[in-house]
C-alpha positions as CSV (number, residue, x, y, z in Angstrom):
1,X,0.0,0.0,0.0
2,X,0.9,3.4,-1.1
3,X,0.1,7.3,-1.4
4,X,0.4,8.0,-4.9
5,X,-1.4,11.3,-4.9
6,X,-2.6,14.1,-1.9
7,X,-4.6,17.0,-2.3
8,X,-5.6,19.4,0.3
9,X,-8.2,22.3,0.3
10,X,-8.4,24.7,3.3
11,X,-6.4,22.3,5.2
12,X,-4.2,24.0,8.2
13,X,-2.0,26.3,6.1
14,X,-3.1,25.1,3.1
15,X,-5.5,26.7,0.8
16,X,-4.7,24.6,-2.1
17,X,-1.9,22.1,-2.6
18,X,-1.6,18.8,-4.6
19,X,1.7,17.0,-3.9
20,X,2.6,13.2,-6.5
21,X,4.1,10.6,-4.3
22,X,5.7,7.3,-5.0
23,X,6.6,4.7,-3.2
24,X,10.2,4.3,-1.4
25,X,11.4,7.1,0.5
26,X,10.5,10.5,0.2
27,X,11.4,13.5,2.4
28,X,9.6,17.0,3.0
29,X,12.5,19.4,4.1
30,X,11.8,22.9,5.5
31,X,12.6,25.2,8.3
32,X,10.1,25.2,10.7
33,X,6.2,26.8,10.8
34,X,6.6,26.0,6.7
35,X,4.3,23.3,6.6
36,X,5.5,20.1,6.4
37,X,4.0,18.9,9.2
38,X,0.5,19.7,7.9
39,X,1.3,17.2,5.1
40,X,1.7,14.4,6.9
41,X,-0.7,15.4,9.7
42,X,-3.5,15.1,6.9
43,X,-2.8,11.8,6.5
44,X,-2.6,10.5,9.5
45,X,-6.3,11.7,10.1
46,X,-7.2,10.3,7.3
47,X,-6.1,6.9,8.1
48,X,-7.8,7.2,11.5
49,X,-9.6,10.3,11.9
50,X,-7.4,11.3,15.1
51,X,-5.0,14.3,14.9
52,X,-1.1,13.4,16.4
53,X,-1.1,17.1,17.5
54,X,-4.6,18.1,18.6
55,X,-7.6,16.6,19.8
56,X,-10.5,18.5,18.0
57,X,-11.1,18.8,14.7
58,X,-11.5,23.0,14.3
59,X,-7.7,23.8,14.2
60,X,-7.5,21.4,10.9
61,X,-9.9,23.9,9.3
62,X,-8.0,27.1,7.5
63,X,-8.6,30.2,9.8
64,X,-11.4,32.2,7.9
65,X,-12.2,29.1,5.8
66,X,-16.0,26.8,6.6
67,X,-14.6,23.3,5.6
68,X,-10.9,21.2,4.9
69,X,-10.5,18.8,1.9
70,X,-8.2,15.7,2.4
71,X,-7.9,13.7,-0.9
72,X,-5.8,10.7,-1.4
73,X,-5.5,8.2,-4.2
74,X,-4.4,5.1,-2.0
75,X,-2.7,2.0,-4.4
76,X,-3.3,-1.4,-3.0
77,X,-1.9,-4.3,-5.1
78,X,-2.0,-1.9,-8.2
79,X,-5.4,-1.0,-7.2
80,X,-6.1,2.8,-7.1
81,X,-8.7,4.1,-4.6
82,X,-9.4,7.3,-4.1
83,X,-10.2,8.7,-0.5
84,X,-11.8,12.3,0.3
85,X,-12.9,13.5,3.6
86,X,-14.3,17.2,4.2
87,X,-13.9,17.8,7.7
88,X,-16.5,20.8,8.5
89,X,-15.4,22.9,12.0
90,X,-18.4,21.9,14.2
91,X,-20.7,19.2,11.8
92,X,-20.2,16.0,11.2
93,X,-17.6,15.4,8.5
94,X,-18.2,13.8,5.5
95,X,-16.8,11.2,3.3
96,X,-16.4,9.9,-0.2
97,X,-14.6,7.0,-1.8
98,X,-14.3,6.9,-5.8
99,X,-16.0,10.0,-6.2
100,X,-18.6,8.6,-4.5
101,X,-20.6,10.0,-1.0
102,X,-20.9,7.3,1.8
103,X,-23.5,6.8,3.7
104,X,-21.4,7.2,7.1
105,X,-17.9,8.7,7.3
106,X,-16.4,5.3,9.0
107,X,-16.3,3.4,5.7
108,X,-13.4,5.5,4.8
109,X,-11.8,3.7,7.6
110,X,-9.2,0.6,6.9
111,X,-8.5,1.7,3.4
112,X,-5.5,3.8,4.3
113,X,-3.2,2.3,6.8
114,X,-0.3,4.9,8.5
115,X,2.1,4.7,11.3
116,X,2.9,8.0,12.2
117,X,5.6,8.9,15.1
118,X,6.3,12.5,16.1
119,X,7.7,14.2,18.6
120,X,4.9,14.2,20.5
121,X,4.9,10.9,21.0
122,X,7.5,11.4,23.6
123,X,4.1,11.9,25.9
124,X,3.3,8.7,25.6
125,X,6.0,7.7,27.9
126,X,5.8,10.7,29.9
127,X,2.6,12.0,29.6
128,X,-0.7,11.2,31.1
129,X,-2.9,7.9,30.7
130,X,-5.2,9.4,28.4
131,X,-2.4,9.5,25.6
132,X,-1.6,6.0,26.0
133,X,-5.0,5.2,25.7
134,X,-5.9,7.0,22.5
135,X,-2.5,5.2,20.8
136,X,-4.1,1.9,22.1
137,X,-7.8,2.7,19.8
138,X,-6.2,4.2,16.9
139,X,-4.7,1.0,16.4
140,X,-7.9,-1.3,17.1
141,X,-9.7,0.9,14.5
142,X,-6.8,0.0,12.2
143,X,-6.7,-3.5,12.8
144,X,-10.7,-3.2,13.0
145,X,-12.3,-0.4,11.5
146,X,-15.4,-1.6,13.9
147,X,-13.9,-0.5,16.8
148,X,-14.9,3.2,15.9
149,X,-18.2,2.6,16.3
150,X,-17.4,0.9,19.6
151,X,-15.2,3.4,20.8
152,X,-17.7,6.2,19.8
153,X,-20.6,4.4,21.6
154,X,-19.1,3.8,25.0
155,X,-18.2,7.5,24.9
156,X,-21.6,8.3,24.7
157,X,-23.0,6.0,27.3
158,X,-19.8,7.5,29.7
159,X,-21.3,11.0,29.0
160,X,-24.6,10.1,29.6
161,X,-24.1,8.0,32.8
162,X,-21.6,10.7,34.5
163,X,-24.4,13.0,34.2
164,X,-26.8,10.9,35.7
165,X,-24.0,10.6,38.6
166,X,-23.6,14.1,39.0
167,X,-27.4,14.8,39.4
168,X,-28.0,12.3,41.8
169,X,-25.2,13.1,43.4
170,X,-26.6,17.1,43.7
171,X,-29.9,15.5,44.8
172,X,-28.4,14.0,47.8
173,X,-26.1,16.9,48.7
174,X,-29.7,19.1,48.6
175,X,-31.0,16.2,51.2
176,X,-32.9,14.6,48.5
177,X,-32.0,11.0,47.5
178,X,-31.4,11.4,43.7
179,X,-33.5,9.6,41.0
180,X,-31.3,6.3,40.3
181,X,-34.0,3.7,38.6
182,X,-32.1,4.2,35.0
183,X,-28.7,4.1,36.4
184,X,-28.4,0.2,36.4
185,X,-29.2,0.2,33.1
186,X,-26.4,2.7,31.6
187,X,-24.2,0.2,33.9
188,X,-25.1,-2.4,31.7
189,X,-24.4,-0.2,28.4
190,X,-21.3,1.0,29.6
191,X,-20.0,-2.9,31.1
192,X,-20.8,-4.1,27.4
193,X,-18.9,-1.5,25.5
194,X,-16.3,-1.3,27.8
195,X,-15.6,-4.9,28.0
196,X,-15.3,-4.9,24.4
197,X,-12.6,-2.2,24.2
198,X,-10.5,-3.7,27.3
199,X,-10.5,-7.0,25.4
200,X,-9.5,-5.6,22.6
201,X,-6.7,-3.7,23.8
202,X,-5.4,-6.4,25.8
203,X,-5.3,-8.6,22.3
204,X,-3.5,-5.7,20.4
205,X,-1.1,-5.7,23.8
206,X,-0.1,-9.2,24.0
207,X,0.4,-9.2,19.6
208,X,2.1,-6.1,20.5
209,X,4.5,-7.4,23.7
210,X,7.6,-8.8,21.2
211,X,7.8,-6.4,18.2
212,X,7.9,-3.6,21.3
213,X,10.7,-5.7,22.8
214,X,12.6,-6.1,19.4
215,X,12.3,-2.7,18.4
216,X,13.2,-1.3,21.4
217,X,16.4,-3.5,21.9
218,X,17.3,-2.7,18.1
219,X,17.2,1.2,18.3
220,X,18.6,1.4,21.7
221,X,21.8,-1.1,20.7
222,X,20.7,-4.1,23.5
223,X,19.6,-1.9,26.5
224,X,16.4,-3.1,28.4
225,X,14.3,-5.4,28.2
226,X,11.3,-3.0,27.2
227,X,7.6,-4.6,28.8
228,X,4.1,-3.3,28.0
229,X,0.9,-4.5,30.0
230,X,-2.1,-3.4,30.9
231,X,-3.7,-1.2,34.1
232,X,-7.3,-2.2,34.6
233,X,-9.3,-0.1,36.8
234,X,-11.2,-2.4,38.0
235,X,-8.4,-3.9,40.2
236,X,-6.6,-1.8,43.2
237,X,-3.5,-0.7,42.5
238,X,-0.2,0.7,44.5
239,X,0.6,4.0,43.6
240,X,4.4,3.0,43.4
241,X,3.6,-0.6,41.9
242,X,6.7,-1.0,39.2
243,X,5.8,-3.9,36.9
244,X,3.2,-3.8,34.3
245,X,0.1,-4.6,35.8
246,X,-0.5,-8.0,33.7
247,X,1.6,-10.4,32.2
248,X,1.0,-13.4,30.1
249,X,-0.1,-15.1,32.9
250,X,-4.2,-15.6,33.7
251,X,-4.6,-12.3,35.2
252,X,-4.2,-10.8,31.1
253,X,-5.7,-14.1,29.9
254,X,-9.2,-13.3,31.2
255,X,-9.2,-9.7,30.5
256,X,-9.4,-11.2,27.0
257,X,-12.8,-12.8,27.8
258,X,-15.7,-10.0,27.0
259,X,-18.3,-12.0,28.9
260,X,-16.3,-11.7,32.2
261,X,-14.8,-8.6,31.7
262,X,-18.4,-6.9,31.4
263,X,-19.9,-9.1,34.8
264,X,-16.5,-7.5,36.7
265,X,-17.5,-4.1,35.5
266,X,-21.0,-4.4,36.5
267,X,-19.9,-6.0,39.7
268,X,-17.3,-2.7,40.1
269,X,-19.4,0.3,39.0
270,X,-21.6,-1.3,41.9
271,X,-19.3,-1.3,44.5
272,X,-18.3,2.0,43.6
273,X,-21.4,3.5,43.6
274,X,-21.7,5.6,46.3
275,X,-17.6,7.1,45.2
276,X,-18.9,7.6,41.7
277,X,-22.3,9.6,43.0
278,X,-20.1,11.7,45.4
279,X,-18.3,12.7,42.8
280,X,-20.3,12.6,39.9
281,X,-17.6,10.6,37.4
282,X,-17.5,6.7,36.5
283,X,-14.7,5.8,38.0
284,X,-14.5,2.2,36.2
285,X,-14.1,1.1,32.5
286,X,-11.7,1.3,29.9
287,X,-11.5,5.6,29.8
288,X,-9.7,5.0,33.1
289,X,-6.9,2.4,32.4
290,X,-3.4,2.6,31.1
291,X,-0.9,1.0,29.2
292,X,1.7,0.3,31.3
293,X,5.6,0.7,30.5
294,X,8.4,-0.6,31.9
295,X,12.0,-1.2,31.2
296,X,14.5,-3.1,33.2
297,X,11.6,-3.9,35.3
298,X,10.9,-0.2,36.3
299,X,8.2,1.9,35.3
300,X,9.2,3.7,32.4
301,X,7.7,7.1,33.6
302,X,9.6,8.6,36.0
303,X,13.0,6.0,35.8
304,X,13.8,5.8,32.0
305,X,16.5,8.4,30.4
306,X,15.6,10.9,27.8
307,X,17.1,8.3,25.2
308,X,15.6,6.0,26.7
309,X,12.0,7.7,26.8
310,X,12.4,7.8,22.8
311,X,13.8,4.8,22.1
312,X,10.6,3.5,23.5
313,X,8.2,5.6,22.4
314,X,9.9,5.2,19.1
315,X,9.6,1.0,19.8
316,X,5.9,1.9,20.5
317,X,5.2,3.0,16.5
318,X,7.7,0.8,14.9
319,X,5.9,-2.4,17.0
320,X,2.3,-1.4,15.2
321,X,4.3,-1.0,11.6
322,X,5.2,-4.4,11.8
323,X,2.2,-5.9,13.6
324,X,0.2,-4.5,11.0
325,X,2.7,-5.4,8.1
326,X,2.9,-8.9,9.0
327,X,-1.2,-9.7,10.1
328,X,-2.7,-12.1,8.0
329,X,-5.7,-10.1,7.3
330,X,-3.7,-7.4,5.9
331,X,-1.0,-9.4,3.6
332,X,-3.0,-8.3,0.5
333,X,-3.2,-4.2,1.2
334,X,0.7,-4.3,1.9
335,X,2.2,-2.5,3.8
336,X,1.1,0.6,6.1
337,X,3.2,4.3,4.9
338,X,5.2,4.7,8.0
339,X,5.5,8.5,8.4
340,X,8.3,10.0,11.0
341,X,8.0,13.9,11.7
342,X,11.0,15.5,12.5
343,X,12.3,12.4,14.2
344,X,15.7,12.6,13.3
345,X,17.0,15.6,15.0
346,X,16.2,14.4,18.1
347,X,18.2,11.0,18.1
348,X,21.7,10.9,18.8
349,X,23.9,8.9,16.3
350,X,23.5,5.7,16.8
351,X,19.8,5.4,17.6
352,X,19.5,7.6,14.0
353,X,21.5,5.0,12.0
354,X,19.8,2.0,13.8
355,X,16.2,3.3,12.9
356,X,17.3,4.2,9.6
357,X,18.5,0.7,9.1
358,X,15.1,-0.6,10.3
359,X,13.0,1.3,7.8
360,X,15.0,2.4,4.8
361,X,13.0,-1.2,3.4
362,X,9.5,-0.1,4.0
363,X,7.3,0.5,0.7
364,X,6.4,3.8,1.7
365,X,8.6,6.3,3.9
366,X,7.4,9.9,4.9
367,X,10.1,11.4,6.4
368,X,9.9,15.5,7.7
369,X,13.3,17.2,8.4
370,X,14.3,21.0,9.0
371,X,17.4,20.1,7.3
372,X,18.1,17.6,4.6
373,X,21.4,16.8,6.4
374,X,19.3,15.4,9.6
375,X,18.3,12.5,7.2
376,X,20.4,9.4,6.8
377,X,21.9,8.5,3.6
378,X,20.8,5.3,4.3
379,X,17.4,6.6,3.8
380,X,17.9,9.1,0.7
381,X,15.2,9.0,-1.9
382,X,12.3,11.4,-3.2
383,X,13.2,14.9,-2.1
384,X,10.1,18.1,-1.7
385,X,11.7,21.2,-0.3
386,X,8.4,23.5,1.9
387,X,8.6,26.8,1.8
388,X,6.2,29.3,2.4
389,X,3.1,26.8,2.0
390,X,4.9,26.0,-1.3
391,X,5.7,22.3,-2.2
392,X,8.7,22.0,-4.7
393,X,9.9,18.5,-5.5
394,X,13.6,18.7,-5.8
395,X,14.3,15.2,-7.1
């Protein structure tokens, strides 16, 4: 699978701009605030319809501009398909495959595959749970474009039950006692979305576990081991507990199984009840757990090095380009692009030549750089100078 062609309307900087790719390597160089990241970013949304830099959708829109075009014509075994979405600052976005309108923007979903690593993805080591999290669903929705639609749906039930929460819980604090005759049955919505997502992140986990480990011990030249598990909320954790919180041991085994995993939410949102009503939030379910990161059997957060912190987060994108390269189900589209934004500067030698090594093969390379000289010569190919919201292909 590759990007053969991009077009973008009103996107970011962008009022216009249609940029011929091919596949192999090809690198956007520019000083900074040029562009280049918009490029890529639009990509990357399009694969998944999630932003690496920003969580709404508004900021994609050109300042004075009502709507953003993405269009890409996406090659899968010499099959062109060509993918638009119009992303319209506070409506729902719309969609259109072939020239032709879909009936709901997710069937644009699965027919562009990217792994995209940034800078930013140094948060996912450092940063907050909710980070981790959202890496953890963008790949479901790769590997499954159903898991949207999941995701999406428990969001909504969250929303609506929290609310419920936080008016009984004003009810009680007025002396009344709070209507709660629906709230059993958002539980039950909420236990049967949730268990769906935790069980599919735990899958994507455990098909994660060794490409993380042999990715990380290739761009970090042997240090480690690197571990990833998974922090359920629905078990009691110690706030310095240093191993990942599953294993592949029973514990992870079951959180596999949707039927159990939805009783123990049930069975948790209950005993948490009068918590969650005091404070008006659902304090159990899959917007509350974490991927968990460790390396010589420390948590990541807080112990690992700054090399260290991007040799794994970097180990983190290039175990989801291989998982996805190498799963059955996707044999036949190829290959995901694998995009890296301004990656280079921030490695030192060695970790640069390593990853260079690692990916000069891939079908399709994106590669942004201030500088052409932060790129590798392993990795020299397609060259498109950015310049003023100007895209000049220099060979």
């Amino acid at each position: 699978m590759y990007v053969s062609d991009l077009a973008l309307t009103d996107f970011r900087s962008y009022s216009q701009v249609v940029l011929s790719l091919e596949e192999g390597i090809t690198a956007l160089v520019g000083s900074n605030g040029q562009g280049k990241t918009n490029v890529i970013e639009s990509l990357g949304y399009l694969a998944t319809f999630s932003s690496h830099r920003v969580a709404g959708d508004q900021a994609l829109v050109r300042a004075g501009a009502e709507r953003a075009v993405v269009a890409a014509k996406i090659v899968r075994d010499t099959r062109p398909r060509v993918l638009e979405l119009e992303i319209v600052s506070g409506k729902a976005n719309r969609g259109r495959i072939n020239r032709s309108p879909v009936q709901r923007v997710r069937e644009l979903l699965g027919h562009l595959r990217t792994v995209l690593f940034a800078p930013e993805d140094l948060a996912l080591v450092k940063g907050d749970p909710d980070g981790r999290r959202r890496f953890l669903d963008d790949l479901l929705i790769q590997r499954d474009p159903k898991i949207a639609v999941v995701r999406s749906d428990y969001d909504r039930v969250i929303r609506q039950r929290n609310a419920l929460l936080k008016s009984a819980g004003a009810a009680r604090r007025s002396g009344g006692g709070g209507d709660l005759r629906t709230l059993d049955v958002w539980d039950e919505k909420a236990a049967a979305g949730g268990a769906a997502l935790v069980s599919a992140r735990v899958r994507a986990i455990r098909d994660l576990r060794e490409h993380v480990a042999s990715a990380y011990d290739n761009v970090s030249g042997g240090a480690g081991p690197a571990v990833i598990g998974y922090r359920s909320s629905m078990v009691e954790h110690s706030p310095d507990q240093a191993q990942p919180a599953t294993d592949d041991g029973d514990a992870e085994a079951e959180l596999t199984d949707t039927t159990l995993v939805q009783a123990r939410l049930v069975e948790a949102m209950s005993r948490l009840r009068t918590r969650e009503i005091e404070r008006g939030v659902s304090l159990v379910g899959p917007h509350r757990d974490d991927l968990t990161l460790a390396i010589g059997g420390l948590p990541a957060k807080g112990y690992a090095s700054h090399g260290e912190s991007w040799s794994l987060a970097l180990a983190l994108r290039l175990a989801c380009y291989e998982l996805l390269r190498t799963e059955d189900t996707f044999e036949a589209d190829g290959e995901p692009v694998l995009i890296l934004d301004d990656v280079f500067a921030e490695l030192d030698t060695g970790r640069r030549t390593r990853l260079a090594g690692m990916v000069a093969g891939a079908q399709q390379v994106l590669i942004t750089a201030a500088v052409a000289g932060d790129i590798p010569e392993e990795l020299a190919g397609a060259r498109v100078d950015v310049a003023d919201g100007t895209l000049t292909r220099v060979r």
